[in-house]
C-alpha positions as CSV (number, residue, x, y, z in Angstrom):
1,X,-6.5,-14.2,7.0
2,X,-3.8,-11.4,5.2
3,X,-1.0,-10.8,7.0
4,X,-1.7,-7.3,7.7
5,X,-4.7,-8.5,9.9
6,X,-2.4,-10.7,11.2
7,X,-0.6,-8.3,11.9
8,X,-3.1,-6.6,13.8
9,X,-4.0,-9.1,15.5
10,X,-0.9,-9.9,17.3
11,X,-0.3,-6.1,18.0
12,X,-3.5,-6.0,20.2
13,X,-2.8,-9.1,22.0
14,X,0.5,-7.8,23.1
15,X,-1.1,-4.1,23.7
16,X,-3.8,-6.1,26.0
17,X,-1.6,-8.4,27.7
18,X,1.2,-5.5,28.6
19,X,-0.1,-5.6,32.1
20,X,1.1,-8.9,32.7
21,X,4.4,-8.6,30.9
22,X,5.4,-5.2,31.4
23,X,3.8,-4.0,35.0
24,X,3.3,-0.7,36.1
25,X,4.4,-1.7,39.4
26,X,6.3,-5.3,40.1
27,X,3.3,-7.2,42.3
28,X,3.5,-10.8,43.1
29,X,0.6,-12.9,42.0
30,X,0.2,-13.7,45.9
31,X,-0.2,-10.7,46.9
32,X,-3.6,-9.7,47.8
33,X,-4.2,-6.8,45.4
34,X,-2.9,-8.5,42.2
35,X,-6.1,-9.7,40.5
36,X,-7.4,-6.1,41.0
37,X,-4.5,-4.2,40.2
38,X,-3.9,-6.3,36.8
39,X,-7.6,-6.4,36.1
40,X,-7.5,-2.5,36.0
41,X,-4.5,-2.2,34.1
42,X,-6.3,-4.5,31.6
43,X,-9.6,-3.1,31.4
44,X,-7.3,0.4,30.8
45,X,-5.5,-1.2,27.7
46,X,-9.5,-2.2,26.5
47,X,-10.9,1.2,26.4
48,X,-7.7,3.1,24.8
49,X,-8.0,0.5,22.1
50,X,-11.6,1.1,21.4
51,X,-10.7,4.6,21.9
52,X,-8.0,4.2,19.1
53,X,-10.9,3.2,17.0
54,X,-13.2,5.6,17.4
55,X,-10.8,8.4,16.7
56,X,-9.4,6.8,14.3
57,X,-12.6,6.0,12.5
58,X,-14.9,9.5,14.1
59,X,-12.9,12.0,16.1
60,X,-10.4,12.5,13.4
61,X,-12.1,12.9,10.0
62,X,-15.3,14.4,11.4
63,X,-13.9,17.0,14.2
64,X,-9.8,17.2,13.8
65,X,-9.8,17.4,9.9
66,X,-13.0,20.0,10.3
67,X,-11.4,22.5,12.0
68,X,-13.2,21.7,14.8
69,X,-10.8,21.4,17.2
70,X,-12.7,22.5,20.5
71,X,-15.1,19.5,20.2
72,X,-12.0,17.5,19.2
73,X,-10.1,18.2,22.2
74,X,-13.6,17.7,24.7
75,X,-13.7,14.5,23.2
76,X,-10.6,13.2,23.7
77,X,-10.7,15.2,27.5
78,X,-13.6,12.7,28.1
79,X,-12.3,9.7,26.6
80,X,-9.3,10.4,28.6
81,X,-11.4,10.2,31.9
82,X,-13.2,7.5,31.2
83,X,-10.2,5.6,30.3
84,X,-8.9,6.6,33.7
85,X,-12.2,6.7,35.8
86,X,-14.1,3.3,34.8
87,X,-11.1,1.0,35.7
88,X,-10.2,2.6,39.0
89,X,-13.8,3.1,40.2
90,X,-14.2,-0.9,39.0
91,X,-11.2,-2.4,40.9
92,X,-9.0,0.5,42.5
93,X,-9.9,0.4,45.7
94,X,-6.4,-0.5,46.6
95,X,-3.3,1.1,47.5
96,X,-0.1,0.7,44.6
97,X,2.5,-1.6,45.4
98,X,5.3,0.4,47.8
99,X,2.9,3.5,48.5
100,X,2.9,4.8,51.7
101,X,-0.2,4.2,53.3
102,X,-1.7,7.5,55.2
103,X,-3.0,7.1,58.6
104,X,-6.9,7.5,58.2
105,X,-9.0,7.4,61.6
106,X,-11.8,5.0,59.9
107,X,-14.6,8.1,60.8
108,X,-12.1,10.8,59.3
109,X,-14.7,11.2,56.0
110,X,-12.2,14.2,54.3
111,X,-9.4,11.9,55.1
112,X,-10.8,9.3,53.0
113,X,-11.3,10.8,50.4
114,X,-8.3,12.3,50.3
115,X,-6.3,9.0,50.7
116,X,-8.4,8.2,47.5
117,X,-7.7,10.7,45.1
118,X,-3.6,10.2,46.1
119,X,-4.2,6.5,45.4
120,X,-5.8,7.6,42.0
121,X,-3.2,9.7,40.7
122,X,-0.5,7.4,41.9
123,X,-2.2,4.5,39.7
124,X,-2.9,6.8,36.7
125,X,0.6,7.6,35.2
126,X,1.0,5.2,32.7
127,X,-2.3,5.1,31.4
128,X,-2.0,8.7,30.6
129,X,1.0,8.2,29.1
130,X,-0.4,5.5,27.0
131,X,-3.8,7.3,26.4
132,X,-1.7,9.7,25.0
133,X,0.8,7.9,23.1
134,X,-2.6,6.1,20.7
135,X,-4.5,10.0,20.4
136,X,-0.6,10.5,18.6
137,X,-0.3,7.7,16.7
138,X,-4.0,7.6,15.2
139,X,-3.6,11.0,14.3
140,X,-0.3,9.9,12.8
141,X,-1.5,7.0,11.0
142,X,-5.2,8.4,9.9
143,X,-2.8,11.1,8.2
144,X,-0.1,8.5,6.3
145,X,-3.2,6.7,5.5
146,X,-5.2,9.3,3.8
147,X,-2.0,10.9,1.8
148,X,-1.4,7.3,0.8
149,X,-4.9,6.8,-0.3
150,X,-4.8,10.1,-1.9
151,X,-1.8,9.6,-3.8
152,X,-2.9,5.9,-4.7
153,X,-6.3,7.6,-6.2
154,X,-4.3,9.8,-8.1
155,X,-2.0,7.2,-9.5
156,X,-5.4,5.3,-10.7
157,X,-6.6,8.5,-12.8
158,X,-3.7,9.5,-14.4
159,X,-2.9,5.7,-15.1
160,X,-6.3,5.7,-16.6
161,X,-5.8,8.7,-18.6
162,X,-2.7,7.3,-19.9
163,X,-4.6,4.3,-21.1
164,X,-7.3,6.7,-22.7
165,X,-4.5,8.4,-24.3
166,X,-1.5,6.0,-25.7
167,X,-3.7,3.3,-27.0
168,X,-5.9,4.6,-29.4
169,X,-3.6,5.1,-31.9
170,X,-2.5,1.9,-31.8
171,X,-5.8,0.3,-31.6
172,X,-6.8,2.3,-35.0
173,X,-3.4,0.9,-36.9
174,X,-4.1,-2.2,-35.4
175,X,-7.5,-2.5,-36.8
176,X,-6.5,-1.0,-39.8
177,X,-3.9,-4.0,-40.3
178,X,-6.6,-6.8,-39.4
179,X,-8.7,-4.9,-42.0
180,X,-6.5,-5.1,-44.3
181,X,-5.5,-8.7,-44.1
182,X,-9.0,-9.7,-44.2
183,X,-9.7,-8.3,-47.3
184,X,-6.5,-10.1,-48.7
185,X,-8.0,-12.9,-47.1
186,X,-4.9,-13.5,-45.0
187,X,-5.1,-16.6,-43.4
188,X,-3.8,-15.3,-39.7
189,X,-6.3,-12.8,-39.9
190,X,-8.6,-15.1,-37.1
191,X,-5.4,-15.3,-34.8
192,X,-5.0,-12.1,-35.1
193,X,-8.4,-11.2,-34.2
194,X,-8.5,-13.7,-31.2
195,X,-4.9,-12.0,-29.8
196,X,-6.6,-8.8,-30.3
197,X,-9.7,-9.8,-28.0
198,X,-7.5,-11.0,-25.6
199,X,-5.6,-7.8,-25.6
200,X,-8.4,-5.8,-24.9
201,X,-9.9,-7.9,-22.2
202,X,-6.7,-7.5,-20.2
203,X,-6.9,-3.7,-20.8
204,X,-10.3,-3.4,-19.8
205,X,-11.2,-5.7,-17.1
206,X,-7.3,-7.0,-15.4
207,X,-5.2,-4.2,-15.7
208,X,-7.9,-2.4,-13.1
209,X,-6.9,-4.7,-10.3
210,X,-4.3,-4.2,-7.6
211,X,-2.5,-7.1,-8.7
212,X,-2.4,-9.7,-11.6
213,X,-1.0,-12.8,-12.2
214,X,2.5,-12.1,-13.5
215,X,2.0,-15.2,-16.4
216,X,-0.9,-12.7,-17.5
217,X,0.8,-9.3,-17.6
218,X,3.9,-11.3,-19.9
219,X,0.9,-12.7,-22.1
220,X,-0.3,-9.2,-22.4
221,X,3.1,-8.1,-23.4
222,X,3.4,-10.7,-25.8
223,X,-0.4,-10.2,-27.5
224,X,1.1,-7.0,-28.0
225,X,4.3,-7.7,-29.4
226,X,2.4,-9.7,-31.7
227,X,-0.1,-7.4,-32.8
228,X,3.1,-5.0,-33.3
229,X,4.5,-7.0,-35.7
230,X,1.8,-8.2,-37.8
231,X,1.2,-4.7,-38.2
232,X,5.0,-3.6,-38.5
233,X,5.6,-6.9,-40.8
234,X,9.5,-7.3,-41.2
235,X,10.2,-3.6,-41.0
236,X,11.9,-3.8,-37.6
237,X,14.0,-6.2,-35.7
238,X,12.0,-7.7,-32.7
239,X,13.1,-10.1,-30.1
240,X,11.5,-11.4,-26.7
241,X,13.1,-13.4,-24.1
242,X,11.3,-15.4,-21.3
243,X,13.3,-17.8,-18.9
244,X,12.1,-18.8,-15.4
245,X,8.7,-20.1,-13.7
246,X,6.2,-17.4,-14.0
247,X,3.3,-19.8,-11.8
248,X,1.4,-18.0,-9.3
249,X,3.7,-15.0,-9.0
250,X,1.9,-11.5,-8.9
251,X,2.7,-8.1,-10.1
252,X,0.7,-4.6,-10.3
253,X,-0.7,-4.4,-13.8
254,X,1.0,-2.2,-16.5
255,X,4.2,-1.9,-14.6
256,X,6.3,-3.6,-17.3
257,X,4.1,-2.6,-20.4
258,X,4.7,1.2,-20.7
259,X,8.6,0.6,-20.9
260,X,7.4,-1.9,-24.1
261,X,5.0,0.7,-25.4
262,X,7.4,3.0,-25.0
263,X,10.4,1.3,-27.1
264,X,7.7,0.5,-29.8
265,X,6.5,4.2,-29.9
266,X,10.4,5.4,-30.4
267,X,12.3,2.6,-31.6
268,X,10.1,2.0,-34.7
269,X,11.2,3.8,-38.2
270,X,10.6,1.5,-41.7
271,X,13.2,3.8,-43.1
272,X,15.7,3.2,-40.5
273,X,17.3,0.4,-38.7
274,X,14.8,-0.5,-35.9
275,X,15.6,-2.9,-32.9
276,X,13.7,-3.9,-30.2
277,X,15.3,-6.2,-27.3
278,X,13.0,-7.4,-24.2
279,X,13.8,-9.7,-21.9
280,X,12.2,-11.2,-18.5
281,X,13.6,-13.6,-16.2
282,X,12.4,-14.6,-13.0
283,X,14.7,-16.3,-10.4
284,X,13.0,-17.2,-7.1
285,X,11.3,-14.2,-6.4
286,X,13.0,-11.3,-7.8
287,X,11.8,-10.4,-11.2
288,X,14.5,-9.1,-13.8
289,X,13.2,-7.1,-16.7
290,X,14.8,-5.4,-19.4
291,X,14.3,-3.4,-22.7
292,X,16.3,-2.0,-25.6
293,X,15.5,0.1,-27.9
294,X,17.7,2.1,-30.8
295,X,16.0,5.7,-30.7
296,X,14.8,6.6,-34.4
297,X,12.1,9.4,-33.8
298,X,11.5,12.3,-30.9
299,X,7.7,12.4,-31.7
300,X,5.9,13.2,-28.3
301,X,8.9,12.4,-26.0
302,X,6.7,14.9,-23.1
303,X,4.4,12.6,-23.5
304,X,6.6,9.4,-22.6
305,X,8.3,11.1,-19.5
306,X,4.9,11.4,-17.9
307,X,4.0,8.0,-18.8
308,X,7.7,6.8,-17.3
309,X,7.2,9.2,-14.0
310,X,3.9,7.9,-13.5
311,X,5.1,4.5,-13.3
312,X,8.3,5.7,-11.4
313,X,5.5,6.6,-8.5
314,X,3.9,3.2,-8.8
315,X,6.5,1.5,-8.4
316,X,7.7,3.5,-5.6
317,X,3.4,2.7,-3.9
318,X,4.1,-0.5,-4.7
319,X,7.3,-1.9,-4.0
320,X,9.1,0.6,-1.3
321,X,12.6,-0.8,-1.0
322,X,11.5,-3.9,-3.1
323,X,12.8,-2.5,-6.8
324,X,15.7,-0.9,-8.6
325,X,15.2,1.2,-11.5
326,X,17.9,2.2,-14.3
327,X,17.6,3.9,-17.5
328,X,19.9,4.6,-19.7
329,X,19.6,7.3,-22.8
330,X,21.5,8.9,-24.9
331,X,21.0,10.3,-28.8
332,X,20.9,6.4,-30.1
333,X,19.5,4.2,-27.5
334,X,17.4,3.7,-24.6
335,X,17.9,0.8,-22.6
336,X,15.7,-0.4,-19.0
337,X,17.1,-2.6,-16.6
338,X,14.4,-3.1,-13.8
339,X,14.2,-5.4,-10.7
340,X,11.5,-6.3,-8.5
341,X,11.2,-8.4,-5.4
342,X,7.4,-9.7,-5.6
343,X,7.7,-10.8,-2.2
């Protein structure tokens, strides 16, 4: 079970059993009218909760979020009621703790029924106040929910149009330089070919997920460090640093790789001298990734900010108050010093 559900779990156990630990009204169990009175309160708890979920899951995306707000508020006047009526009718036929009982002649009918209603509306109070309190807080949470969902979806598509739009230029160059090398008959032309497969099969099938193993995101990295330089040769200075147990950690795909892509796409010049520095480290669980890069060409810099903002908003979906961002520019260098807590 995820700790969300969990979660949830535990929060309607505690919602449910409020009766016993917070009362409405302080009642000893030995008193006659506690079974009832605590049955009531429970049964009251019950139907705002299933309540909850059928505006949560209904009322709001199919009347609120319409427009339609007169059947919206009929059907939360009548899920109000019931929430009210069922319990009482079930098990109130009791007088509150401390109310002042009304002296009824026992063939006084108008009396009775009026000592009824005062007993109902006495009883009420805090279910209405809790009744209302869940139509607030669904309506609240449906909302986060849906922006979050929203701005998750949107996230996805531009992520995916940055894929459709970074890589292929690489890819071509790549293929180009495996072409080339077979014809020289190169013999690393098959390890290139097999990094090259597993480079795409991360793009294509892992990187879609919500979360990948961390070990394959650096492997990733590294198949394309490697295709970088057997295409770059010695024409630029490249170094990559690992240190620390990468086992069973997990990380959103692509977080680390566009910094990479990006110190490739403007640190690289054969006519000038390139350098490329990338280091992660992992010490319990807070990830420490950085990258260095000497700035030798301005080609498409628009380009990179939106690929560097759009990870800037994943990493603020995915790890809220979990990471630390830092970049550094200026007319020679760019350097990245990112942390995440993958807890």
């Amino acid at each position: 079970m995820s700790k969300r559900k969990v979660f949830i779990f535990i929060g309607v156990l505690i919602f449910l059993l409020q009766p016993v630990v917070f009362p409405a009204f302080p009642m000893e169990s030995s008193e006659p009218h506690y079974f009832k009175e605590l049955s009531e309160n429970i049964l009251g708890n019950l139907l705002i909760l299933i309540f909850f979920y059928i505006n949560y899951t209904y009322l709001i995306p199919r009347l609120l979020f319409q427009k339609k707000y007169l059947q919206y508020g009929f059907s939360v006047f009548g899920g109000l009621l019931v929430v009210l009526l069922l319990p009482w009718m079930l098990f109130g036929s009791h007088l509150p703790p401390d109310f002042p009982e009304l002296p009824i002649h026992p063939r006084s009918h108008d009396q009775t029924i009026f000592h009824k209603i005062q007993m109902f509306f006495s009883d009420v109070d805090h279910l209405v106040f809790l009744f209302g309190g869940t139509v607030f807080f669904s309506t609240f949470w449906f909302e986060r929910m849906q922006n979050q969902k929203i701005k998750n979806e949107k996230l996805q598509a531009e992520l995916s149009h940055l894929k459709l739009q970074i890589h292929p230029h690489f890819l071509f160059n790549t293929l180009n330089s495996i072409y080339a090398s077979a014809i020289k008959k190169d013999d690393k032309t098959a390890d290139t070919v097999l990094i090259f497969s597993d480079f795409m099969r991360y793009l294509l099938q892992d990187s879609y997920q919500n979360e990948v193993l961390l070990e394959k995101e650096i492997q990733y990295i590294s198949n394309y460090i490697e295709l970088q330089k057997s295409r770059l040769r010695n024409s630029v200075i490249i170094e990559f640093e690992k240190e620390g147990n990468f086992y069973n950690k997990k990380i959103a795909p692509l977080i680390l790789f566009t910094f990479v892509e990006n110190a490739f796409k403007y640190g690289v010049n054969p006519d000038e001298n390139s350098e490329i520095k990338i280091g992660i480290s992992i010490k319990k669980n807070e990830l420490n990734f950085t990258v260095f890069n000497r700035i030798v060409t301005t080609k498409n810099i628009e380009s990179s900010n939106i690929g560097i903002k759009n990870t800037k908003e994943r990493l603020m979906l995915y790890y809220p108050q979990k990471h630390t961002l830092e970049i550094k520019e200026d007319p020679k260098a760019f350097v990245v010093n990112l942390k995440i807590n993958l807890i």
